[in-house]
C-alpha positions as a Python dict, from the first residue, in 0.01 Angstrom:
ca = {
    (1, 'X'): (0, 0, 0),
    (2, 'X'): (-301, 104, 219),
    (3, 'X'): (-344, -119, 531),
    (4, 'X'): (-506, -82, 848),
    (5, 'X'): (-250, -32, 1158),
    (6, 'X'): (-216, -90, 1505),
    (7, 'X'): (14, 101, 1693),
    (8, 'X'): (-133, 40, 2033),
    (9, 'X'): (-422, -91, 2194),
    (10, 'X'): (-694, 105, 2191),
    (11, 'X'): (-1078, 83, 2114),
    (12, 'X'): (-1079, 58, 1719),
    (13, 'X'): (-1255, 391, 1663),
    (14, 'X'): (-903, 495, 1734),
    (15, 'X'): (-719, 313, 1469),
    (16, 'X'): (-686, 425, 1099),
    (17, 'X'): (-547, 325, 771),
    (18, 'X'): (-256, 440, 658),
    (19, 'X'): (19, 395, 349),
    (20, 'X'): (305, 108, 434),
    (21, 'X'): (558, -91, 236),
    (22, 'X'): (477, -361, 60),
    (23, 'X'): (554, -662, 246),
    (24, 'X'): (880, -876, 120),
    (25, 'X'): (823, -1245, -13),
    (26, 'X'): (997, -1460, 204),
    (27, 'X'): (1042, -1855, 178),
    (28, 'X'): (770, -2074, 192),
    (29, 'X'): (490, -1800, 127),
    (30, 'X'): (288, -1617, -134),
    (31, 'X'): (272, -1247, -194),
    (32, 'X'): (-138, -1200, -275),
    (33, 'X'): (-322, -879, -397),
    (34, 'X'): (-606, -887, -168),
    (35, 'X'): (-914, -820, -291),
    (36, 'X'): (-1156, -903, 3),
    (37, 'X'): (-1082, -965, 371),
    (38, 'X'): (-1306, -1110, 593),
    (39, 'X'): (-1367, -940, 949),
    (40, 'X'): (-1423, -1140, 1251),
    (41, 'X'): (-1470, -1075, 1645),
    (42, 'X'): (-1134, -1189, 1727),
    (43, 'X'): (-979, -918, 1522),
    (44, 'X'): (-1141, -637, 1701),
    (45, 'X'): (-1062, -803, 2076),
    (46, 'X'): (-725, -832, 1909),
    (47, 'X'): (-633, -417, 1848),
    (48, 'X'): (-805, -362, 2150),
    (49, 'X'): (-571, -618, 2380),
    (50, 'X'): (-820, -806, 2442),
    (51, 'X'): (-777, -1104, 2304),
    (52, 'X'): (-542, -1392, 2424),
    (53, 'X'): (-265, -1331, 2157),
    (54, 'X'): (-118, -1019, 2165),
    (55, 'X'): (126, -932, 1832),
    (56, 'X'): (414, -692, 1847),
    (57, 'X'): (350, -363, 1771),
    (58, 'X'): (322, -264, 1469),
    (59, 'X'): (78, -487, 1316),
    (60, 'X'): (-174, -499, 1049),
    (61, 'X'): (-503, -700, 1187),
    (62, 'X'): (-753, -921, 983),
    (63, 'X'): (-694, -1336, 961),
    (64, 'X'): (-822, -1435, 643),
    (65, 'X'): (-845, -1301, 266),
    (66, 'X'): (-920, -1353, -94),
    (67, 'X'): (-689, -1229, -375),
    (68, 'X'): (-468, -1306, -648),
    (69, 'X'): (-148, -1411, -640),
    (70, 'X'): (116, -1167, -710),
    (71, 'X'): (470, -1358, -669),
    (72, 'X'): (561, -1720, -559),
    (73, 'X'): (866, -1863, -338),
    (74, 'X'): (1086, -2041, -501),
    (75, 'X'): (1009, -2372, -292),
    (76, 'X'): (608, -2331, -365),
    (77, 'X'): (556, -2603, -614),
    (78, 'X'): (175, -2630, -583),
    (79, 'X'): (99, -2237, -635),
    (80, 'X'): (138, -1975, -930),
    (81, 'X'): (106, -1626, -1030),
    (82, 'X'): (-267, -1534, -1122),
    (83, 'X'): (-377, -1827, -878),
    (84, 'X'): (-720, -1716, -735),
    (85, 'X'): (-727, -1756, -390),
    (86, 'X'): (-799, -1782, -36),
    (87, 'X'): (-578, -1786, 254),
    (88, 'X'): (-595, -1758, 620),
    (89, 'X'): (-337, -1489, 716),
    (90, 'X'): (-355, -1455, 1106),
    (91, 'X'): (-207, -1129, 1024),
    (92, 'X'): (-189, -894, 768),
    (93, 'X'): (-484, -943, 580),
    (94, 'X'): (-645, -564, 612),
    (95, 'X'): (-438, -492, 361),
    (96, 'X'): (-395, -382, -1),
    (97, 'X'): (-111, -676, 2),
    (98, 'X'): (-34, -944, 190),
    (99, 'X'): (296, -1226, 177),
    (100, 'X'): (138, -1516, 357),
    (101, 'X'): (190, -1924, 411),
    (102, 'X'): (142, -2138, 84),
    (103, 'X'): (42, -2415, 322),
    (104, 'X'): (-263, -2199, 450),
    (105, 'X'): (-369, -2072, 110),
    (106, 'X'): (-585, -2268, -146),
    (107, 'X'): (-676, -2238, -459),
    (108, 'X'): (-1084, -2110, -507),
    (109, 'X'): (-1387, -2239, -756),
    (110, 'X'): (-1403, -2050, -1020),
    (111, 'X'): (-1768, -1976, -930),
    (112, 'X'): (-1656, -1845, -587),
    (113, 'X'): (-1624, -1436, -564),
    (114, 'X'): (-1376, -1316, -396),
    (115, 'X'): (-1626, -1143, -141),
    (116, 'X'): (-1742, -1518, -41),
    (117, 'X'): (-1391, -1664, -59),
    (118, 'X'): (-1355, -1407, 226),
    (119, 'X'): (-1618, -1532, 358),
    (120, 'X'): (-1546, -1856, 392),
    (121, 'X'): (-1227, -2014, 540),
    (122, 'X'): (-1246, -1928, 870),
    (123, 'X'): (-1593, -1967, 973),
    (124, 'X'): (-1664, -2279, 769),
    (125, 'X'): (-1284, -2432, 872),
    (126, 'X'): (-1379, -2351, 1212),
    (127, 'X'): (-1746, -2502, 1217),
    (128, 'X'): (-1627, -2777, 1017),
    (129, 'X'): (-1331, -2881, 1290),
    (130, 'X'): (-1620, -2830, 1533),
    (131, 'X'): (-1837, -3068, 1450),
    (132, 'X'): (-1624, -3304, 1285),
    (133, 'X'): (-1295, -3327, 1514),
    (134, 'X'): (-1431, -3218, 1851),
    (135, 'X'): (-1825, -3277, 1802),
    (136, 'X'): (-1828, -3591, 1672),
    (137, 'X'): (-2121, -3539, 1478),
    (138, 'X'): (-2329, -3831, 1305),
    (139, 'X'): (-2640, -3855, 1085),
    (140, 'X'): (-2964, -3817, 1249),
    (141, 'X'): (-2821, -3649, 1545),
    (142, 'X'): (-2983, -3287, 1662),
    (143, 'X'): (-2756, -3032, 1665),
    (144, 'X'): (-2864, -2676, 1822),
    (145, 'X'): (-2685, -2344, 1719),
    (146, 'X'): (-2639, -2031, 1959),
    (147, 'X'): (-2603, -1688, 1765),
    (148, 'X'): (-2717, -1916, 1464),
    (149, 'X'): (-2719, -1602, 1247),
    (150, 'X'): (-2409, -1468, 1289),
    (151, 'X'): (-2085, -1555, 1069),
    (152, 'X'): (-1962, -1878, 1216),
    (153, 'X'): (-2334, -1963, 1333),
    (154, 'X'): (-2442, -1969, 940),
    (155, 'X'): (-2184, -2169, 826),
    (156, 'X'): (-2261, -2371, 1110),
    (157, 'X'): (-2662, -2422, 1074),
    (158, 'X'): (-2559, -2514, 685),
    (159, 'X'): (-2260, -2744, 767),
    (160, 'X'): (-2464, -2954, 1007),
    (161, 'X'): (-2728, -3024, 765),
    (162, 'X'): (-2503, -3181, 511),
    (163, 'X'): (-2380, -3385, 801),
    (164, 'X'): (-2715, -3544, 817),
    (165, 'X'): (-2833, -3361, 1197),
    (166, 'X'): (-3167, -3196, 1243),
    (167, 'X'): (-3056, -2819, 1311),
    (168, 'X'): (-3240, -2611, 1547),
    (169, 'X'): (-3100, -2230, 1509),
    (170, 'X'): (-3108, -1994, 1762),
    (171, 'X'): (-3106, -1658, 1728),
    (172, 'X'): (-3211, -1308, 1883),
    (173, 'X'): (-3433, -1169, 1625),
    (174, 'X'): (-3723, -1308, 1379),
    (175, 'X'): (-3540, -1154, 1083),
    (176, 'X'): (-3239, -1290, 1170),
    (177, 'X'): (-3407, -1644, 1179),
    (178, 'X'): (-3581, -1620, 856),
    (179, 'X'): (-3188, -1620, 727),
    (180, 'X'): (-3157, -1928, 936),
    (181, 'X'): (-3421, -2122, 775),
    (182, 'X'): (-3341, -2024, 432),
    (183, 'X'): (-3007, -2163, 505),
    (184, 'X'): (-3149, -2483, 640),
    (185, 'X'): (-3219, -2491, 973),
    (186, 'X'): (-3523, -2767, 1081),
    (187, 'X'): (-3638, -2580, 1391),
    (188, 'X'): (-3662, -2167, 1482),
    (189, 'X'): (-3623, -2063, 1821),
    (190, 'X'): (-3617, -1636, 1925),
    (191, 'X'): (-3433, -1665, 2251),
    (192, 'X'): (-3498, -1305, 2332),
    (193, 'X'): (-3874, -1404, 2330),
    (194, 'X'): (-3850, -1796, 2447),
    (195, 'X'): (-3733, -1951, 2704),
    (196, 'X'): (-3416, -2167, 2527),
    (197, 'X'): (-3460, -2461, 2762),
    (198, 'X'): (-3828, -2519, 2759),
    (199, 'X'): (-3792, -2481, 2377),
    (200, 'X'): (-3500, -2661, 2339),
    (201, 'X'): (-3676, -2953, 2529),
    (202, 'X'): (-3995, -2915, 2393),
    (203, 'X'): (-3788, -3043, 2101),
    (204, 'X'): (-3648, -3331, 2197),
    (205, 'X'): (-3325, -3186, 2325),
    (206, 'X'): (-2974, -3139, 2148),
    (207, 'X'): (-2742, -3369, 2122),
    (208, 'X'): (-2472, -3097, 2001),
    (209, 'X'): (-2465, -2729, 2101),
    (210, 'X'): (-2256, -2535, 1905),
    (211, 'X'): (-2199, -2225, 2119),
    (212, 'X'): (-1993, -1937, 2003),
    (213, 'X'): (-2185, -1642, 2247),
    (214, 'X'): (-2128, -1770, 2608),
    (215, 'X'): (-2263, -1506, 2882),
    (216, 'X'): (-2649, -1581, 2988),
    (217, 'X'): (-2710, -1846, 2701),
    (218, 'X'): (-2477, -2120, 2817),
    (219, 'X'): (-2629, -2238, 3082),
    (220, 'X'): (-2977, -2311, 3003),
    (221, 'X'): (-2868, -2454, 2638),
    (222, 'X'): (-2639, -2688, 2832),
    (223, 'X'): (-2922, -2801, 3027),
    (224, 'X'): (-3101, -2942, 2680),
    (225, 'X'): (-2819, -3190, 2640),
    (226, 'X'): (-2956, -3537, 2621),
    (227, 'X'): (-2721, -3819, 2778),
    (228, 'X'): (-2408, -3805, 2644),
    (229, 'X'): (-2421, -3487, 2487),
    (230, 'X'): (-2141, -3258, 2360),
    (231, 'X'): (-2102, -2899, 2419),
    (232, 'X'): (-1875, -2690, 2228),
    (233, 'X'): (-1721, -2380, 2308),
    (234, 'X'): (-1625, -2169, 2049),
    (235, 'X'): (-1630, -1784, 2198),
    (236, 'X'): (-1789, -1554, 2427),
    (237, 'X'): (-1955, -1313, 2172),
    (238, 'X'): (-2236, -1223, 2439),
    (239, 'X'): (-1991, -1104, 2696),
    (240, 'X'): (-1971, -1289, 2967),
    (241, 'X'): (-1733, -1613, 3004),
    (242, 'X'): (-2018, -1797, 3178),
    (243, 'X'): (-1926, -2006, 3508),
    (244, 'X'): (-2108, -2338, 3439),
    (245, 'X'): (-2233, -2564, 3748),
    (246, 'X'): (-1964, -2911, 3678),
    (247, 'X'): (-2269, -3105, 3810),
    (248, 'X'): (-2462, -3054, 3462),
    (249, 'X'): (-2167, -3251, 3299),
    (250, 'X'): (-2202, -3553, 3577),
    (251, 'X'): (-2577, -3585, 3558),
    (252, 'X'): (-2636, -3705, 3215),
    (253, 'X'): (-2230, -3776, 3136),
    (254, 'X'): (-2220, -3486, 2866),
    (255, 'X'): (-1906, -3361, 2772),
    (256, 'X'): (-1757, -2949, 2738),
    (257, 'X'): (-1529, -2942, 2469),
    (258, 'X'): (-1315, -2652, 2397),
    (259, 'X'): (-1235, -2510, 1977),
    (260, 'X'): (-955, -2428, 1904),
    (261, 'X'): (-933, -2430, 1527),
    (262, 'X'): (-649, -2189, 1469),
    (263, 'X'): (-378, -2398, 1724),
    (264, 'X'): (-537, -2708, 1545),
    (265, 'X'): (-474, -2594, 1192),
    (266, 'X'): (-59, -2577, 1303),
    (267, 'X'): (-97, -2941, 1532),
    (268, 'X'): (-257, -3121, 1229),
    (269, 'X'): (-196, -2984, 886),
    (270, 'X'): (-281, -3251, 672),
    (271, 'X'): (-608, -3319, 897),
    (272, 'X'): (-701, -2943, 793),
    (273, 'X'): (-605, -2939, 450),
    (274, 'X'): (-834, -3215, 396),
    (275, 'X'): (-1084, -3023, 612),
    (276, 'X'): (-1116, -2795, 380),
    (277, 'X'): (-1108, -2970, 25),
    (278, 'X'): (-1419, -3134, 187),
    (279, 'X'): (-1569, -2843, 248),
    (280, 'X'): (-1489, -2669, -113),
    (281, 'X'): (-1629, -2986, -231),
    (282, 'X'): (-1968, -2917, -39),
    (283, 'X'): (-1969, -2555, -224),
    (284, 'X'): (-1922, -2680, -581),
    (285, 'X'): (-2183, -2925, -525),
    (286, 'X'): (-2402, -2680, -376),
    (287, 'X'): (-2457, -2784, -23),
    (288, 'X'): (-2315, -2438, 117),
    (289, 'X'): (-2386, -2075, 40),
    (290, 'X'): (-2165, -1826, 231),
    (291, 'X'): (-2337, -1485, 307),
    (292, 'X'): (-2198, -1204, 319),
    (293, 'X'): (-2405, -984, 507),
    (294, 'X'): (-2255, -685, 398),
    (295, 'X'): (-1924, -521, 241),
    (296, 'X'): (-1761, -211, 277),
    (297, 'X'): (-1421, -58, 193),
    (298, 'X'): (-1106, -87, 362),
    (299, 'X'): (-1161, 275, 487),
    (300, 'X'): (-1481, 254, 647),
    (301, 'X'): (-1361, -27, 849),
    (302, 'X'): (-1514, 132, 1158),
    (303, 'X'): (-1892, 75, 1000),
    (304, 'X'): (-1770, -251, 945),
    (305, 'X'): (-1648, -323, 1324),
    (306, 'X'): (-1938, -158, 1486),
    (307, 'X'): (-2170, -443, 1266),
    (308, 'X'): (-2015, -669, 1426),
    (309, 'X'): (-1972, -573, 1748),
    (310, 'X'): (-2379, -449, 1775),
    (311, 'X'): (-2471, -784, 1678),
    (312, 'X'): (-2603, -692, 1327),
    (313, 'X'): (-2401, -897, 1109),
    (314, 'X'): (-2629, -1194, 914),
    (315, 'X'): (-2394, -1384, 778),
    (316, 'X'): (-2004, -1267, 760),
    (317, 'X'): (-1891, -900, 701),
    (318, 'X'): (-1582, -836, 492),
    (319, 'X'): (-1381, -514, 364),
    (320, 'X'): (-1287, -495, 12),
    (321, 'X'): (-983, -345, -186),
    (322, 'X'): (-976, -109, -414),
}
């Protein structure tokens, strides 16, 4: 099979795909013919060490994929051959194959391609535990979204309005915005032109942030927070980790609350697993749309990686098989 490899750490212009065995089934997992894999930030920090886990070398990158199921274990009761699916890999998944856990791969709408199933377990499981588990969101709340154009920031902007919160998406161009509002968001702001605060205020203020870039935008987001207020910090896309006053949490009692969906998913499988029926509910009903801002082969994986990492993505890039 073709797969992408790392054999080191090194920027991923320097990495390449190359033919390896097909992985073995093992107990408790799925063997899957990938047909789309989803690429996200963490998977380019990862082959270039610099992101917090750190596999053994070899390894194949890429967290999440769509496919059909090739073999079963013999203890998988709830899975079968020609299954279409989706499954969250945390390895492996930039790949022509992949063997992978039945308990983190589910079972797709018919009227879901493959290209959006990639699309749409991590950034949607991850926005969903966001504002759900650590967010606490509740009707008629405002919620604001940093890098609201961007994979997890879309699914976020959409998720929020079938909670029932007014959604005010930032973002760092007018096109990228326009995607925004088609998407749902109630309020526009271009925080390469605006100041976010003054905007954010002149708004009423946030009672969620949903902040997945970090660096310069932190700050004066956090400072929108009415009393009470929940930030939550899902990356550091921008950068920067940002080194935030403690004296704006004291002031108006507003709380920083870390995401870590991935640990999560492990700590409380049955929480997730209902996680994310909800949330294939709220696509069969029509409530979310994953975008997929663009596709390109498993080969050209660098074009895909630089979208990303320029900060031209709209929506969620993903590499497909052939």
């Amino acid at each position: 099979m073709k797969a992408l490899i790392c054999r080191e750490f090194a920027p991923y212009s320097e990495h390449s795909v190359e033919d390896m065995p097909t992985p073995e089934l093992k107990k408790g997992m799925v063997k899957i013919a990938v047909k789309a894999a989803g690429v996200n930030f963490p998977d380019i920090l990862q082959i270039q060490g610099q992101y917090q886990m750190k596999p053994a070398f070899p390894f194949i990158p890429g967290a999440e994929c769509s496919g059909v199921i090739e073999a079963v274990a013999e203890d998988v009761p709830h899975l079968k051959v020609g299954d279409r699916v989706a499954c969250l890999t945390s390895l492996g998944a930039f790949a022509e194959t992949v063997v992978a856990p039945a308990m983190a791969t589910m079972k797709i709408s018919d009227k879901m391609s493959f290209e959006s199933a990639a699309a749409f377990a991590l950034v949607y499981g991850t926005s969903y535990y966001a504002l759900k588990q650590r967010g606490n969101l509740v009707k008629g709340e405002t919620l604001l979204v940093l890098g609201a154009a961007g994979g997890v920031g879309l699914a976020t902007v959409e998720l929020g309005k079938a909670m029932g919160a007014t959604v005010i998406a930032a973002a760092s161009t007018a096109e990228k915005l326009a995607i925004c509002k088609a998407h749902g968001a109630d309020h526009l702001i271009n925080y390469k032109d605006e100041n976010i605060k003054d905007a954010v205020k002149a708004l009423g203020g946030a009672d969620v942030i949903y902040d997945p870039v970090g660096d310069k935008v932190s700050e004066p987001a956090m400072r929108t927070l009415k009393w009470g207020g929940r930030h939550l910090v899902i990356g550091f896309a921008g950068g920067e980790i940002p080194k935030i006053p403690l004296n704006l949490a004291l002031l108006k009692s507003i709380d920083i609350r870390g995401v870590f969906w991935g640990a999560w998913t492990l700590r409380d499988p049955k929480a997730h697993q209902t996680n994310m029926r909800e949330i294939m509910d709220m696509f069969e009903n029509g409530t979310i749309n994953p975008r997929v801002s663009n596709r390109y082969p498993l080969e050209a994986f660098k074009a895909a990686f630089a979208e990303l990492m320029n900060r031209k993505a709209m929506g969620k890039v993903v590499l497909t098989m052939a």
